[in-house]
C-alpha positions as MATLAB code, in Angstrom:
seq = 'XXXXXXXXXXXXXXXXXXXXXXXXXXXXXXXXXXXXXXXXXXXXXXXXXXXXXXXXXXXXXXXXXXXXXXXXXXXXXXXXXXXXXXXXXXXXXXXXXXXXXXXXXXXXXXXXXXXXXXXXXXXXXXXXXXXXXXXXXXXXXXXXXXXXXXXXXXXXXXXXXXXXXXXXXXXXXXXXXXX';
ca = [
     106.373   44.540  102.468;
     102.972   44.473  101.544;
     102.847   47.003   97.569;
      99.141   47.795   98.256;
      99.936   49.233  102.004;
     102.202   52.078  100.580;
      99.906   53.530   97.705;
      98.267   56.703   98.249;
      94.302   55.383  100.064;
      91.029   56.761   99.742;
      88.391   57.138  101.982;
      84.447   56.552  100.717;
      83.392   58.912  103.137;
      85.329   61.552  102.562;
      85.005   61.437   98.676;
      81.305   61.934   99.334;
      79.903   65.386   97.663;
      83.840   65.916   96.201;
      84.214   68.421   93.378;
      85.991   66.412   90.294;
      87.007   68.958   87.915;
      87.210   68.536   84.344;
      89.426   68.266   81.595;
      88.064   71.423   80.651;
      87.888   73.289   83.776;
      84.439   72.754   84.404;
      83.382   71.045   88.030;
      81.024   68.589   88.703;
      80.467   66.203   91.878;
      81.240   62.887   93.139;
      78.392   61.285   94.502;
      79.097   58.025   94.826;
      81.246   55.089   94.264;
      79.732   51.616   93.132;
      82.253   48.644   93.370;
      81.966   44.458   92.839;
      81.750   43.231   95.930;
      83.046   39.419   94.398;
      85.953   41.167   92.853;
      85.801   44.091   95.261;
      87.088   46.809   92.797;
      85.344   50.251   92.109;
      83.368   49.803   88.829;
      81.967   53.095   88.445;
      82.181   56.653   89.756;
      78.741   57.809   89.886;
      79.328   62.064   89.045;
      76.426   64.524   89.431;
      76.722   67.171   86.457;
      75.085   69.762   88.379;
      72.778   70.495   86.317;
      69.709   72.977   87.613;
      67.072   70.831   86.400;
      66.651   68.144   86.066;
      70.021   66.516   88.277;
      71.901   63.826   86.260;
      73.918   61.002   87.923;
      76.454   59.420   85.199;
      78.852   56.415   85.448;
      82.327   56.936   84.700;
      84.603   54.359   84.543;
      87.673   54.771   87.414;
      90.306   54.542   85.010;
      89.710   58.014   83.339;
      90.040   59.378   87.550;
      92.934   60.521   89.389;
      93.078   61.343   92.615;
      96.185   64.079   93.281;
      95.900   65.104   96.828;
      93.128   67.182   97.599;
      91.610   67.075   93.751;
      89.885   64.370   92.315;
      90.386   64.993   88.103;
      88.629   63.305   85.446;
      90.214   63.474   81.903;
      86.678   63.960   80.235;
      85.419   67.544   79.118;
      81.453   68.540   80.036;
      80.430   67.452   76.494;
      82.209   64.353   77.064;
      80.559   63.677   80.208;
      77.180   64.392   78.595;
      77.796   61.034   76.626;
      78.303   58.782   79.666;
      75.830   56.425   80.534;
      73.186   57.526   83.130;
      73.475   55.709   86.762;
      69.880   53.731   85.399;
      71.730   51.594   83.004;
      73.924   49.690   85.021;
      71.635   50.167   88.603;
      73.539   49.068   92.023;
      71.590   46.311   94.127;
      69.483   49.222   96.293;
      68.234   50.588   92.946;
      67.587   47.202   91.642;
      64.943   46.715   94.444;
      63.430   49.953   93.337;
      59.467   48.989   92.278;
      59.221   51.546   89.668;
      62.125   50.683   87.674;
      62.042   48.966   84.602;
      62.839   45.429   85.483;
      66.495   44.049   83.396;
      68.463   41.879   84.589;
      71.162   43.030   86.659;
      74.155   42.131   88.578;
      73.850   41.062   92.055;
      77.167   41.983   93.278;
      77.006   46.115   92.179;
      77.276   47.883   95.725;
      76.991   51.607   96.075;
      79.471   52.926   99.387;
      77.210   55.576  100.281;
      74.770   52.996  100.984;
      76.770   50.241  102.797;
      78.221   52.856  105.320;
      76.450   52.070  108.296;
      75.473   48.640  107.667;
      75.505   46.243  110.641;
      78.693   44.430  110.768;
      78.163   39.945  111.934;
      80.363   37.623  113.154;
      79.727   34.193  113.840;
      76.191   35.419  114.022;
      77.052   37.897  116.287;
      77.111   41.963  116.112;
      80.527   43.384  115.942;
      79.871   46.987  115.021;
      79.059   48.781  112.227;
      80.636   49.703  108.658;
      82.455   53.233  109.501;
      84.507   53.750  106.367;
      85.790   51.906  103.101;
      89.619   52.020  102.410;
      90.448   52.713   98.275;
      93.754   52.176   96.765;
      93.505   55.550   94.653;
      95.680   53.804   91.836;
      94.000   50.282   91.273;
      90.817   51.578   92.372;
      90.536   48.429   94.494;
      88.740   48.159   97.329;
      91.819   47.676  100.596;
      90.377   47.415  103.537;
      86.899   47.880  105.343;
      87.117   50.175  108.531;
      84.511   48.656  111.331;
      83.304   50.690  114.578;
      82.975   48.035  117.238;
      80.486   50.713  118.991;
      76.781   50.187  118.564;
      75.613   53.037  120.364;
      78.162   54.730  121.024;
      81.573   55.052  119.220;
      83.635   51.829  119.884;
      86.791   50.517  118.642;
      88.066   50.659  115.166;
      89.633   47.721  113.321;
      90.451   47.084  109.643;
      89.770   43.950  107.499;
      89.891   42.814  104.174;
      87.515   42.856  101.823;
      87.636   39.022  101.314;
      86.817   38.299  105.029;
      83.431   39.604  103.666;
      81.076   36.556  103.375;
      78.081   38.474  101.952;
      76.208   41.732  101.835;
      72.265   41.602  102.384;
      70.752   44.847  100.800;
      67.634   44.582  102.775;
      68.382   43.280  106.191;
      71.329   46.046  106.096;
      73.727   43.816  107.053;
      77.592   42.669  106.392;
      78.411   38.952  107.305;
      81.819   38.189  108.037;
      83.175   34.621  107.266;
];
């Protein structure tokens, strides 16, 4: 019996614009996930504070989240939060391609969900749908499985892989390559 199968799974999609309430109450929103796509584990939960003016993206690491049912909980207050480091100081690969960033080096394999959703799916060098959803073991924070529509126009069949079936992700090209 496969241990990762019967823990509790998230869905990137459906975490998208998520309230995540605070240790102290206060709510704030998920807006993305950013994961290692060599290690394929969630890295960061990118949280929007909110804020009027001007809007603030912070990383939070995964292991101060827990997902219980419907609510997503972080065990940091608002001042807390405040600390965290802004989503600029550890950029995912589509920010890293941003021309009016300050160049740094930065890791090649930092992938942001809301951004791979959609991508073209390849196999063998051939199109076999696109990336519908991505599967999260809500304990590890790992990524499980990959959901791909087999539909290019038109909604197709669904079928699950694993993450290391993945051969490589090209940012620009918008593309997943299967091995």
């Amino acid at each position: 019996m496969n241990l990762v199968a019967t823990r509790p799974q998230l869905r990137a999609r459906l975490l998208h614009r998520r309230p995540v309430l605070l240790r102290d109450g206060g709510i704030v929103e998920l807006a993305d996930l950013l994961f290692d796509d060599a290690r394929w584990v969630v890295r960061y939960l990118v949280i929007n504070d909110l804020a009027p003016m001007p809007r603030r993206d912070v990383l939070v690491k995964p292991a101060l989240a827990v997902s219980s049912g419907e609510a997503l909980r972080v065990h940091l207050t608002r001042d807390e939060l405040k600390r965290c480091p802004d989503l600029d100081q550890d950029r995912p690969v589509y920010l890293q391609h941003d021309l009016h960033g300050v160049p740094r080096s930065a890791d090649p394999h930092l992938r942001s969900a809301e951004i791979i959703l959609g991508f073209a799916v390849r196999a063998g060098g051939k199109a076999a749908g696109r990336l519908k959803d991505i599967e999260i073991d809500a304990e590890a924070w790992r990524i499980g499985s990959l959901i791909i529509d087999s539909g290019v126009w038109l909604p197709g069949k669904r079928r699950t892989i694993e993450p290391q079936e993945v051969r490589s992700i090209d940012w620009i090209a918008r593309t997943i390559d299967l091995r």
